[in-house]
Backbone bond lengths (Angstrom), bond angles and torsions (degrees), N, CA, C in turn:
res aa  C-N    CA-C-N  psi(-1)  N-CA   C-N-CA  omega(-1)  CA-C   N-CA-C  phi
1 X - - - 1.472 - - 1.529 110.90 -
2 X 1.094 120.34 -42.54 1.926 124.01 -178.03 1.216 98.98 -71.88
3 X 1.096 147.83 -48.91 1.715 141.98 -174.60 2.180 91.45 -55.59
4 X 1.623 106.54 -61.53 1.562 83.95 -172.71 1.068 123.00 -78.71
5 X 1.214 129.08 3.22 1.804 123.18 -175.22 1.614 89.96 -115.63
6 X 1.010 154.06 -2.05 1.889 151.54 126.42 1.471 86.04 -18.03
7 X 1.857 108.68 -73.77 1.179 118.78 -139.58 1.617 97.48 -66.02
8 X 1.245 119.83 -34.87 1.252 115.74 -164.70 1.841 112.09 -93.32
9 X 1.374 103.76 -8.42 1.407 91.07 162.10 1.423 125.85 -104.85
10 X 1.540 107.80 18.87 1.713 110.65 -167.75 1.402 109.66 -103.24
11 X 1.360 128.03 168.88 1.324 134.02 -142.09 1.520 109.03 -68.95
12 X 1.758 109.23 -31.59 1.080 101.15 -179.95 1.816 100.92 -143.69
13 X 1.186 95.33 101.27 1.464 135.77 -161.07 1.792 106.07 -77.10
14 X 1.208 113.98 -47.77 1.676 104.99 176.58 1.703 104.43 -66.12
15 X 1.848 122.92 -42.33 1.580 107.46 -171.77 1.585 90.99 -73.86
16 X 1.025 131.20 -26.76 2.218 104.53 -171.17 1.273 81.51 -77.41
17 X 1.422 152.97 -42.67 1.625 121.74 -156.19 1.777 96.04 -67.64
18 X 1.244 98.25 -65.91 1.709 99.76 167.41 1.749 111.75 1.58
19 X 1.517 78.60 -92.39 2.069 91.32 174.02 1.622 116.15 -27.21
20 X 1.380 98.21 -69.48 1.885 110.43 165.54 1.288 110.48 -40.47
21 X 0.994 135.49 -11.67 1.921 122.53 179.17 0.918 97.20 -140.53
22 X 1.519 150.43 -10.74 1.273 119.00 133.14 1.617 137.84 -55.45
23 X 1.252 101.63 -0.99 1.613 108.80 -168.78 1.159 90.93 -123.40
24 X 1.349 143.82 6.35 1.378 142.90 173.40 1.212 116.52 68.18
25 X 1.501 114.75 31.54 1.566 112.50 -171.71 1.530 113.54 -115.66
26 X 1.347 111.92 50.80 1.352 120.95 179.17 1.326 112.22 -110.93
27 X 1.515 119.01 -171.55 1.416 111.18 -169.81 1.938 89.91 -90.69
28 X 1.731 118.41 159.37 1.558 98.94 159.38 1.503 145.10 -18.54
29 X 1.736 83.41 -78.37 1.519 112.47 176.37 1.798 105.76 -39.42
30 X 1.210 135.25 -68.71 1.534 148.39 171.02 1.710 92.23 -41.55
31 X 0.977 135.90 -90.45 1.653 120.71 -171.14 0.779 100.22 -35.30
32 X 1.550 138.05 -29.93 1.553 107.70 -155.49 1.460 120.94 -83.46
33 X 1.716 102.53 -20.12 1.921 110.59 158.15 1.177 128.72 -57.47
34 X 1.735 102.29 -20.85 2.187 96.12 173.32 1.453 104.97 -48.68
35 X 0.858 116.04 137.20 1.823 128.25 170.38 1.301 122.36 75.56
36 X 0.892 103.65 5.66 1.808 127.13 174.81 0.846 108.48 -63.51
37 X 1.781 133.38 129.74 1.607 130.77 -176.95 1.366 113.35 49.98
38 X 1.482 92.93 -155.71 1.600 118.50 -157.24 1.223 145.26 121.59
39 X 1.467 144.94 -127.01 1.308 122.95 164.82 0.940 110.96 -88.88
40 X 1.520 113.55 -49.15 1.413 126.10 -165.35 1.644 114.37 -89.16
41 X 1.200 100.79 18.34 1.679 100.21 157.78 1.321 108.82 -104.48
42 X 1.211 138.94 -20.64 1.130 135.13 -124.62 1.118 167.38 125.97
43 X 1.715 102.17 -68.05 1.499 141.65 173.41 1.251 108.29 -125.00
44 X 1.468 112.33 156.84 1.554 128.46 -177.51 1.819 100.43 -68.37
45 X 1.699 86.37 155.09 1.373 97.59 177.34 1.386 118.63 -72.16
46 X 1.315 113.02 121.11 2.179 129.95 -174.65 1.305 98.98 -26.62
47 X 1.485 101.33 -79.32 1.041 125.89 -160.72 1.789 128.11 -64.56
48 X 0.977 97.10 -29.80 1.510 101.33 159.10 1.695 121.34 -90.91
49 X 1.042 130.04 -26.72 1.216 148.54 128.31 1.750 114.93 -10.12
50 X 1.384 98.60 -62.77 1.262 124.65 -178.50 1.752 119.43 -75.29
51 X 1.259 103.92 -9.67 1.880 122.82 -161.16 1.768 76.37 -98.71
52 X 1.453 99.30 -73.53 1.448 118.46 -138.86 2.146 96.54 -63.00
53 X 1.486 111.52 -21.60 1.330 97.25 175.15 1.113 124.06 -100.47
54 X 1.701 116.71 6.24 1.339 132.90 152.09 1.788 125.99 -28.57
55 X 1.790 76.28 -76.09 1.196 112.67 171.88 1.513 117.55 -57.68
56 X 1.392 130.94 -29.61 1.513 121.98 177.90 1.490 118.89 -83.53
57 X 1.658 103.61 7.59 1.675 103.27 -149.88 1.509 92.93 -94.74
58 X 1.032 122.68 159.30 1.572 129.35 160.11 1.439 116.70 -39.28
59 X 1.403 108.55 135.18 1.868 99.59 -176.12 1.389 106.18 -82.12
60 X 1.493 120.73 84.32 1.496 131.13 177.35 1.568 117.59 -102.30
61 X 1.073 151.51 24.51 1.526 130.66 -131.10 1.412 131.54 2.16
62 X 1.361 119.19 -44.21 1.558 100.83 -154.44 1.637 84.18 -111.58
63 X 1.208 120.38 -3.57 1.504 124.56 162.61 1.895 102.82 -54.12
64 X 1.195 88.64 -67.89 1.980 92.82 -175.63 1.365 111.99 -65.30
65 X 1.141 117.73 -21.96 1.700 120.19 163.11 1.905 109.15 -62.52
66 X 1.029 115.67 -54.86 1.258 115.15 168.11 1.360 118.28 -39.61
67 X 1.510 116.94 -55.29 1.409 139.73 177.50 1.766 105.70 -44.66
68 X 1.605 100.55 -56.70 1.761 82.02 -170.23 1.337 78.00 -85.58
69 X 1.462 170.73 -159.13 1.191 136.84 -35.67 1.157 118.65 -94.45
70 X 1.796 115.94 -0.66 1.629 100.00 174.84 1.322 150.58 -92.17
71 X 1.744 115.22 51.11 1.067 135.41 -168.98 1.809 95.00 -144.87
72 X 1.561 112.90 -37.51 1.858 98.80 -168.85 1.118 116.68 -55.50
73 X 1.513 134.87 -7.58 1.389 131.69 146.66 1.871 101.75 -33.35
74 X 0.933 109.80 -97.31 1.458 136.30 -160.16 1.680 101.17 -14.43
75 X 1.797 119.67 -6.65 1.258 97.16 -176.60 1.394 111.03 -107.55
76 X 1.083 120.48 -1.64 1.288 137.81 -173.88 2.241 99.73 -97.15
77 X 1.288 98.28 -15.82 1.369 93.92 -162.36 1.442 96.03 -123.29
78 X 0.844 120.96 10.27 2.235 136.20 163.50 1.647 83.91 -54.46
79 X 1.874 98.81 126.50 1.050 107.34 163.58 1.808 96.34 -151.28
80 X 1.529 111.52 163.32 1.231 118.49 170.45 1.384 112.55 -139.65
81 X 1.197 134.28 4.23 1.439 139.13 150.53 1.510 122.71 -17.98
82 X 0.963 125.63 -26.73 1.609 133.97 179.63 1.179 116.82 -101.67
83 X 1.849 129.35 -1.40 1.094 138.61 -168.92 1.650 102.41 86.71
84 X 1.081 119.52 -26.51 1.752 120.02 -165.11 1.841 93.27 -106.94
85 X 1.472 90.64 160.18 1.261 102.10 162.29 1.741 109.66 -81.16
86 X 1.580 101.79 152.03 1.723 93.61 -168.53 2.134 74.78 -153.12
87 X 1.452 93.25 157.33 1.567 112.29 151.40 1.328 109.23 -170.82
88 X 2.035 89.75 73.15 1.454 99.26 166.48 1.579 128.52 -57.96
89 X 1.377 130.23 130.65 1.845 119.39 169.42 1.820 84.36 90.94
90 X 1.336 123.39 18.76 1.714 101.14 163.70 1.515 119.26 -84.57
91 X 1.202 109.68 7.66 1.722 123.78 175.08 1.999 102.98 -64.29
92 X 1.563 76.19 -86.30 1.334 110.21 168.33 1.514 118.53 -25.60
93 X 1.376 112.47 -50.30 1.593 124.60 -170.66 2.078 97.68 -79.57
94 X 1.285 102.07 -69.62 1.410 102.21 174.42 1.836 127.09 -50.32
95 X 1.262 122.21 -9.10 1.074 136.58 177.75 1.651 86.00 -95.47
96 X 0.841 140.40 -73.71 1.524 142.77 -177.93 1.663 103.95 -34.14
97 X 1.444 108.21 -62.88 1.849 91.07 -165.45 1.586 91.94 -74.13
98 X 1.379 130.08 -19.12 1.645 93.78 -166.23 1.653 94.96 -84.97
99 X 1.418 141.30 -17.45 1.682 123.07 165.38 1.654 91.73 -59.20
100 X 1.143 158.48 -56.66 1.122 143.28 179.01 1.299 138.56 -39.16
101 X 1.094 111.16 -40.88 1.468 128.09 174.50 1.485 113.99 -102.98
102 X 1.223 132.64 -15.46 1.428 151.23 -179.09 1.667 106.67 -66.59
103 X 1.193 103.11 -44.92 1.613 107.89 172.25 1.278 112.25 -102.40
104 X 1.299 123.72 19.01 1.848 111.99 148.45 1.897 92.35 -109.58
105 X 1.217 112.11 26.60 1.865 112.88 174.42 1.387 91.17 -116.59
106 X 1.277 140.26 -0.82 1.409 140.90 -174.07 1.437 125.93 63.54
107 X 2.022 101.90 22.67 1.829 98.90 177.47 1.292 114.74 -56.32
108 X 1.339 103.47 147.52 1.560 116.41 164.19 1.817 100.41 -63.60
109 X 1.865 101.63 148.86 1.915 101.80 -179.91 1.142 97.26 -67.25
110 X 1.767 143.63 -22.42 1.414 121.51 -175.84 1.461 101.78 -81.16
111 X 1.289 136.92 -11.59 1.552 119.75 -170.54 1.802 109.52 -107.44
112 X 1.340 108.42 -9.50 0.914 112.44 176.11 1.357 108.65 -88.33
113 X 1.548 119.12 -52.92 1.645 106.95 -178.50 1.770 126.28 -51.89
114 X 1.743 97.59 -24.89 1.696 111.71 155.70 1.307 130.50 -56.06
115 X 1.613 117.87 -60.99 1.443 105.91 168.05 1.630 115.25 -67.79
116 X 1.180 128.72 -13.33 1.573 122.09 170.01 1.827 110.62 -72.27
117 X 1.425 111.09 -35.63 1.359 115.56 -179.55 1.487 103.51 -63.19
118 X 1.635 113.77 -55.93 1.261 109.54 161.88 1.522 136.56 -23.64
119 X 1.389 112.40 -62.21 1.353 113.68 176.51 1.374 152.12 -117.15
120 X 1.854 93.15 25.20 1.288 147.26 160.04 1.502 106.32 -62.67
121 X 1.069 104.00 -59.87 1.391 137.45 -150.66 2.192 122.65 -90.28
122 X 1.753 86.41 -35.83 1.325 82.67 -174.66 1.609 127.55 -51.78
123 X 1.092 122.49 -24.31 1.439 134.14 -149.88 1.804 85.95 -88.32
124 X 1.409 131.72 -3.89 1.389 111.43 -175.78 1.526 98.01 -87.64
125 X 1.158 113.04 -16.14 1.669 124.87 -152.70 1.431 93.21 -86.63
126 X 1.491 103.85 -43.45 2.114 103.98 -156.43 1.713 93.12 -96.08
127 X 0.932 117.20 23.68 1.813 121.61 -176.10 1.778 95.17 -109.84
128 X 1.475 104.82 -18.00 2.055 91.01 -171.06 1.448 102.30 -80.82
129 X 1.394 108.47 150.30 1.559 122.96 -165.07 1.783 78.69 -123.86
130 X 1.294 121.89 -178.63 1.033 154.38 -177.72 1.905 110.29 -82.86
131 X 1.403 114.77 -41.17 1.434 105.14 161.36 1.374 127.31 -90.60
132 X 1.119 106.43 27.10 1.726 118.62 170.61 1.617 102.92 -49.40
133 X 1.545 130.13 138.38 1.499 118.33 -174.96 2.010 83.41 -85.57
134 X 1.247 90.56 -176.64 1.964 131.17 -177.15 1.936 83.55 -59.12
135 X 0.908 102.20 -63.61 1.883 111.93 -161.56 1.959 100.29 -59.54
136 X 1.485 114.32 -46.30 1.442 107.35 -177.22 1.321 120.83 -76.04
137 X 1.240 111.77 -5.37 1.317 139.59 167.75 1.958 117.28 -64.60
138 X 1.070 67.16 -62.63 2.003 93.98 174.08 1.488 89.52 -48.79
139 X 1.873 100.50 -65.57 1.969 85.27 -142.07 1.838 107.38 -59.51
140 X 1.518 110.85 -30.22 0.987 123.32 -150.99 1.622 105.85 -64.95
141 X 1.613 107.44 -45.37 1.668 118.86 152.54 1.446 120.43 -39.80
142 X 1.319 110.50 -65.35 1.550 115.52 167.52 1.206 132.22 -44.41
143 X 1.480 116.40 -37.04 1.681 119.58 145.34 1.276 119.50 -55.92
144 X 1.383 119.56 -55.79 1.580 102.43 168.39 1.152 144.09 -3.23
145 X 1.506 98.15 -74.57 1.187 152.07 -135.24 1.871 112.10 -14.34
146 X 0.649 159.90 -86.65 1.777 147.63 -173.72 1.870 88.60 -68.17
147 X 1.470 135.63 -36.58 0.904 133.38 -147.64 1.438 104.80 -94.09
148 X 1.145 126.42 -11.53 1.293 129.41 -168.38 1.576 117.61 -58.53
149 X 1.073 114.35 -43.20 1.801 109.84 170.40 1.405 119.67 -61.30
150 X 1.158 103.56 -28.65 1.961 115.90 174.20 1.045 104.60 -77.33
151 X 1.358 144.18 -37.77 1.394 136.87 155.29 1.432 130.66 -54.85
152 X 1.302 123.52 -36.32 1.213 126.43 168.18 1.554 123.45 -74.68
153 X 1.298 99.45 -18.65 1.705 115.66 -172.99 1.244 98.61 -91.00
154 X 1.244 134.61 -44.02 1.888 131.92 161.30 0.802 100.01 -58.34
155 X 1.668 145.12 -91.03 1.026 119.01 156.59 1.536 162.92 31.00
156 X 1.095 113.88 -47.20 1.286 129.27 161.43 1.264 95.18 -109.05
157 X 1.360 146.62 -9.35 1.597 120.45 -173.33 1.802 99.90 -94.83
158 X 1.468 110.54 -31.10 1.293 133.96 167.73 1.635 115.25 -33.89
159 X 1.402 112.96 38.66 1.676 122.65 167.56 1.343 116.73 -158.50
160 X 1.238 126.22 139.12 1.407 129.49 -146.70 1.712 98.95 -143.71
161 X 1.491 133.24 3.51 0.982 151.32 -172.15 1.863 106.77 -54.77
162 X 1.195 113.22 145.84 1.476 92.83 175.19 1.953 111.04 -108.21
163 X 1.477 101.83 4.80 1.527 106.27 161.18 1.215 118.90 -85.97
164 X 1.638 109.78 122.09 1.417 113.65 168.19 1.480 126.29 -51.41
165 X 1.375 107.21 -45.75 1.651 102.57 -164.96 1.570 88.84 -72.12
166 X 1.292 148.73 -7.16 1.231 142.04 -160.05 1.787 99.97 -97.44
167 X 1.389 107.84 -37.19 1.305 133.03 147.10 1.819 120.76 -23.20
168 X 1.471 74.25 -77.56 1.882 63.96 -162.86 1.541 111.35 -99.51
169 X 1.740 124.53 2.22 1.244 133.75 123.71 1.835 111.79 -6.51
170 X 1.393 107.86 -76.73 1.425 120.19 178.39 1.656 102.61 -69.91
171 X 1.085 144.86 -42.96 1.781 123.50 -170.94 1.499 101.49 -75.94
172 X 1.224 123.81 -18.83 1.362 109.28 175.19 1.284 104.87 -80.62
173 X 1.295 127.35 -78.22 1.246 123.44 -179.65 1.534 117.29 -27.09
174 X 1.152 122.27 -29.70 1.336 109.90 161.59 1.921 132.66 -86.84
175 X 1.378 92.54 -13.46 1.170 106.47 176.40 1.581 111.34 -84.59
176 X 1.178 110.36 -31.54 1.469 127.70 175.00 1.658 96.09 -59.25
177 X 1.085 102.15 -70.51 2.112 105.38 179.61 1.511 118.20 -35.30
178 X 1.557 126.74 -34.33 1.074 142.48 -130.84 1.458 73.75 -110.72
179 X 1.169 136.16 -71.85 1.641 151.25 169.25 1.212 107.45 -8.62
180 X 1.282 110.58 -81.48 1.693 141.71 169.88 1.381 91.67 -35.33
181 X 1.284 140.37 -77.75 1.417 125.57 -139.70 1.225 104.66 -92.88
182 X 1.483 146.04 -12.74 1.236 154.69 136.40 1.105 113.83 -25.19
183 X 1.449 108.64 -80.89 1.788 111.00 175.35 1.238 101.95 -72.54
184 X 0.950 142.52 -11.32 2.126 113.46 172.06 1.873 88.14 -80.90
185 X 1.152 112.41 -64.09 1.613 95.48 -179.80 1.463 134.25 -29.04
186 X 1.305 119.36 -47.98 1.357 142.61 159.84 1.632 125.98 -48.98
187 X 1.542 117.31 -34.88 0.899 141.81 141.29 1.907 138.11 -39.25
188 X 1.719 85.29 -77.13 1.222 97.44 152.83 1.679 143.10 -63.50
189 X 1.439 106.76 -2.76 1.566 139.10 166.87 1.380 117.78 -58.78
190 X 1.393 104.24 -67.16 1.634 134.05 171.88 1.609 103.81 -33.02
191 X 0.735 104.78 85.49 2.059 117.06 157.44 1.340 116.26 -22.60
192 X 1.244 169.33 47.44 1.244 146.97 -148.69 1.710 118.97 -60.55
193 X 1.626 108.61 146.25 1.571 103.81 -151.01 1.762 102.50 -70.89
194 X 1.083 118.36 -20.56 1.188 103.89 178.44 1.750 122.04 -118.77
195 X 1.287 133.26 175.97 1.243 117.79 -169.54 1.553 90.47 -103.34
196 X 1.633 84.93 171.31 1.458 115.42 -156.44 1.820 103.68 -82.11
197 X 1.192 127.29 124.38 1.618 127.77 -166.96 1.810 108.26 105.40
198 X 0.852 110.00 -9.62 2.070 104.44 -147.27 1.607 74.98 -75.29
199 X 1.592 134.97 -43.58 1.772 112.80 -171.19 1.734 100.76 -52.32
200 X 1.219 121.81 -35.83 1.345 109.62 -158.40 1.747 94.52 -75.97
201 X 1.268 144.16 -77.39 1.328 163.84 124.77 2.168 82.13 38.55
202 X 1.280 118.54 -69.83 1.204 115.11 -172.92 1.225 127.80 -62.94
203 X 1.638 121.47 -32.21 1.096 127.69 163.96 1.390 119.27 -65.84
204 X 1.193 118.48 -55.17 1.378 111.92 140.98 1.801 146.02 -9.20
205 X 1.064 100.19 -51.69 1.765 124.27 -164.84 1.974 97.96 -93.76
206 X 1.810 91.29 -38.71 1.537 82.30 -164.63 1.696 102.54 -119.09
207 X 1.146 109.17 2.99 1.606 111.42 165.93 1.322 99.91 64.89
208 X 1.485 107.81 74.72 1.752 123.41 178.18 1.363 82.89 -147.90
209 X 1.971 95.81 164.19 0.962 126.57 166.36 1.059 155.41 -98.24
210 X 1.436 157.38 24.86 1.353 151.58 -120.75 1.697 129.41 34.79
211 X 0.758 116.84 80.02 1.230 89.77 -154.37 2.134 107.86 -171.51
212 X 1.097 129.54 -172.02 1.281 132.78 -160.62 1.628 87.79 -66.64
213 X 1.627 127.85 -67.36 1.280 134.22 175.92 1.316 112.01 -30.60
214 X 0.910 135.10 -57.10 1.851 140.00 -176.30 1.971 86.34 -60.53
215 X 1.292 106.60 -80.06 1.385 92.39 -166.05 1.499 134.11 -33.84
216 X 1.579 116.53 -43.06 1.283 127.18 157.11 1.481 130.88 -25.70
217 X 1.602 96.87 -49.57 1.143 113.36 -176.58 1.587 132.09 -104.13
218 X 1.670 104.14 5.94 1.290 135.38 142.12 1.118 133.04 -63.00
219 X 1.677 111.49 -38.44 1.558 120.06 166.25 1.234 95.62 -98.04
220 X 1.501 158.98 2.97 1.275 120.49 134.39 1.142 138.06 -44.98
221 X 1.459 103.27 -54.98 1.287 111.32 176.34 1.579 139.44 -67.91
222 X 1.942 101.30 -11.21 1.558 110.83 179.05 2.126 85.31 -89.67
223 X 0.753 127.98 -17.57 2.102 126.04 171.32 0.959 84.40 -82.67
224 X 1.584 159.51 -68.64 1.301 114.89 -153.14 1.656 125.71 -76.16
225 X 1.590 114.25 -4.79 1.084 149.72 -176.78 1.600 93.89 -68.82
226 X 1.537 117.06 -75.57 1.145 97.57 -171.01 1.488 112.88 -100.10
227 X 1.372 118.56 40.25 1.435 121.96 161.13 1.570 117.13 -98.10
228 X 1.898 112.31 -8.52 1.311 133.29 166.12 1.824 90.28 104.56
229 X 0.964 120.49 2.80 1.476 108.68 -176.73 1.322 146.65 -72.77
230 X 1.820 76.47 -2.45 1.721 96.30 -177.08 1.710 91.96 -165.59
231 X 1.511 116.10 134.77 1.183 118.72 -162.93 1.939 100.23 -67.11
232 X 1.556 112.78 -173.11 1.259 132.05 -164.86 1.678 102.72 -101.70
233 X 0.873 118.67 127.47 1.685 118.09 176.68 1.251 111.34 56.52
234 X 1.023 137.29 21.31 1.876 134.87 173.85 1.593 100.00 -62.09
235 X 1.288 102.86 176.43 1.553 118.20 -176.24 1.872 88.58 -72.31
236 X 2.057 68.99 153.87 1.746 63.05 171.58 1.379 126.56 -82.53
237 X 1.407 131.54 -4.38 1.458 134.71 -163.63 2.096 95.10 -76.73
238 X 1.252 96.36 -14.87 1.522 115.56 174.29 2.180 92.83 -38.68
239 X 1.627 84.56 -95.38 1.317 116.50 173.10 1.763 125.65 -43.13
240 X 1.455 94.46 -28.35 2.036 89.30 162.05 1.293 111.57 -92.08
241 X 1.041 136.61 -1.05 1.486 150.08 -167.76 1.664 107.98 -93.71
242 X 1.361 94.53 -46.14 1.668 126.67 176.91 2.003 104.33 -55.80
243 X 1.335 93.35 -51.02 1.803 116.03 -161.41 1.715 89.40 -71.50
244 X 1.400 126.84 -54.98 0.967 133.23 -170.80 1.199 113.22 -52.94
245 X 1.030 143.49 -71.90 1.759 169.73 -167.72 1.314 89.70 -31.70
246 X 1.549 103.88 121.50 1.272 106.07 157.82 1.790 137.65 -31.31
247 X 0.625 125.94 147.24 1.675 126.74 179.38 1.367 107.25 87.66
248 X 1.286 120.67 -39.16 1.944 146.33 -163.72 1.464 102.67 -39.41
């Protein structure tokens, strides 16, 4: 494992992998993209494919570990049955051989179940378009979850295109995602000052109706909330107790 992650954290990361597969000192799965594709298959070449998004990824370790294994699925899962090239389930498959081979590299189970989350996982991240609603946003963060910046950071290195506008097409769109789920998180953070039911609880208590009066007296009570005058989420008998009181 230290001879390939040297290689993969040093300045120039595609010639040491180079070296590493010329000397046959890679994991299986990773040799097995030398010669993979190309023009005349079809599809771009794996393995260079596989060099060149090494190299664009953030210098994280188990970030660039993600990087080379999340495509060696794709050779086992090359299909042309549909007329198109396809390698449906190469997530899935390449997340599989590197837990396989990951523990004859001697990962620790916490760093390994990370780079597998990693590249299990990426394809939920590089699938968001721009009309994603508020909620697919959420879940997609919520899957993340500790992992989510490592996904977006492969992610964006995850293009090898030699058009720019095709280029930065993709860093926005991912930067755009990253935006979105920040502020809905941040959002969704925020406590709200009063608890959830207390309009119904009031109509109730004070024999009102739905209506402009309740609201009034909903935003009283979220100002006295944040004027400190009445604590944050208390029961509600807190807040009818509050309404009641003379002067109130």
């Amino acid at each position: 494992r230290h001879n390939i992650e040297a290689a993969l954290m040093c300045e120039a990361p595609i010639e040491a992998l180079e070296a590493l597969q010329r000397a046959g000192s890679l994991p299986p799965s990773v040799l097995a993209t030398v010669g993979f594709g190309g023009l005349d298959e079809g599809h771009k070449d794996l393995w260079e494919h596989i060099k060149k998004v090494v190299s664009q990824t953030v210098p994280r370790p188990l970030v660039r570990w993600a990087a080379l294994y999340h495509d060696v699925g794709k050779v086992k899962c090359f299909s042309r049955k549909s007329g198109e090239v396809t390698f449906h389930g190469h997530e899935a498959l390449s997340a599989k051989l590197f837990h396989r081979e990951s523990q004859l590299l001697g990962f620790s189970l916490e760093d390994r179940q990370h780079v597998r989350f990693l590249v299990e996982h990426l394809g939920h991240i590089e699938a968001y378009e721009s009309g994603w609603t508020d909620s697919a946003v959420r879940r997609v963060h919520k899957l993340g979850a500790n992992y989510f910046d490592d996904l977006v950071d492969l992610a964006r290195a995850d293009i090898t295109t030699k058009h720019q506008d095709k280029r930065e097409r993709h860093y926005r769109r991912l930067a755009e995602l990253k935006a979105r789920a920040e502020a809905l998180a941040a959002a969704d953070a925020v406590v709200p000052p009063l608890p959830t039911g207390l309009g119904d609880v009031l109509c109730v208590e004070l024999a009102l109706a739905p209506g402009p009066e309740l609201g009034a007296l909903m935003a009283r009570l979220r100002a006295a909330v944040e004027a400190g005058q009445l604590p944050r989420q208390a029961a509600p008998s807190v807040y009818v107790a509050w309404v009641k009181a003379p002067g109130a």
